[in-house]
Each structure stands twice: as C-alpha cells, then as structure tokens.
C-alpha positions in Angstrom: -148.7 -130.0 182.8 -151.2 -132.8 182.9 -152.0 -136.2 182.0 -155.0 -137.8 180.9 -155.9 -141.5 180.4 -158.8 -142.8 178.2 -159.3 -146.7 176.2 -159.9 -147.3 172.2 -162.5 -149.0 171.5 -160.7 -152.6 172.2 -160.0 -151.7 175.6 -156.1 -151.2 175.1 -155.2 -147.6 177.4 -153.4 -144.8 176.4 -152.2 -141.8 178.1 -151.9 -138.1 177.2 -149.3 -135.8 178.4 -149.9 -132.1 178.1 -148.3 -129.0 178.6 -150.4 -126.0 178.4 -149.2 -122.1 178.8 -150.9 -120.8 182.0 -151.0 -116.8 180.6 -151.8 -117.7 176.8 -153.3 -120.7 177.1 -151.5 -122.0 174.4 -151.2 -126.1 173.8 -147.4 -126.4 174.2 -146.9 -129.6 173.3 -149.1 -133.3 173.3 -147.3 -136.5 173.5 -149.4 -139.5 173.5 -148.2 -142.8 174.1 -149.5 -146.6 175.4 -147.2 -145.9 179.0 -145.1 -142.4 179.3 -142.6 -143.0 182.0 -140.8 -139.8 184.0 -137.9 -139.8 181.2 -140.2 -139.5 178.3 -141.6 -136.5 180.4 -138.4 -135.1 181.0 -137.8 -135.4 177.6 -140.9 -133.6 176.1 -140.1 -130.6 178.5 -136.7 -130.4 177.6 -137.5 -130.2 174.3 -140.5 -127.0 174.5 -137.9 -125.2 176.9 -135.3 -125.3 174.2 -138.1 -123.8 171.4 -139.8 -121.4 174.1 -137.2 -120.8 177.1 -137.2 -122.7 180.6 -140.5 -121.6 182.8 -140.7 -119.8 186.0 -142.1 -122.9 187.1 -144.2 -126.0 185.9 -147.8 -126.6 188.3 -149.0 -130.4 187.7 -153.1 -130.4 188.1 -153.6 -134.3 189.0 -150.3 -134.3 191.8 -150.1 -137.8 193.2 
C-alpha cells in the first residue's frame, strides 16, 4: 500500500492511494481523490479483500 501526491496544472493537489500485490505484482486497486482520509482507506481494502481474500499482512512503503 502506498500513496502518492502530485498537482494539475492549476496547482490544486491530489493524492493516489495504491495497493499493489507483493508476489504478482499486480495493481490491486487505485483510488484517487483531492484528500483520502483513514476511512476511505479502510474502505478501499475492505472492498479488494472481499474480491481477493484478506492478506497475510499489508506493508506501507512511506510509514509516517
């Protein structure tokens, strides 16, 4: 799981929230979105683990 920031060409920010299969490298799931709070990312998981199953675990590469 990660999330990226970048700006449009007006300056406005947006932030990407990914979730990425570790063993396939497979794009799970992309959710873009002006802020994503912890609910919305709750949310997206929730909603891969009831299409693909609940992982072993779930490794963040920017931790805070």
């Amino acid at each position: 799981m990660n999330c990226v920031s970048d700006a449009l060409e007006g300056g406005k920010r947006f932030r990407a929230l990914t979730l990425i299969g570790t063993w396939t490298r497979e794009c799970l799931a992309v959710h873009v979105d002006f802020s994503i709070k912890g609910e919305r990312v709750v949310e997206v998981v929730q909603e891969v683990s009831r299409h693909r199953g609940v992982p072993a675990r779930i490794q963040v590469d920017n931790p805070a």
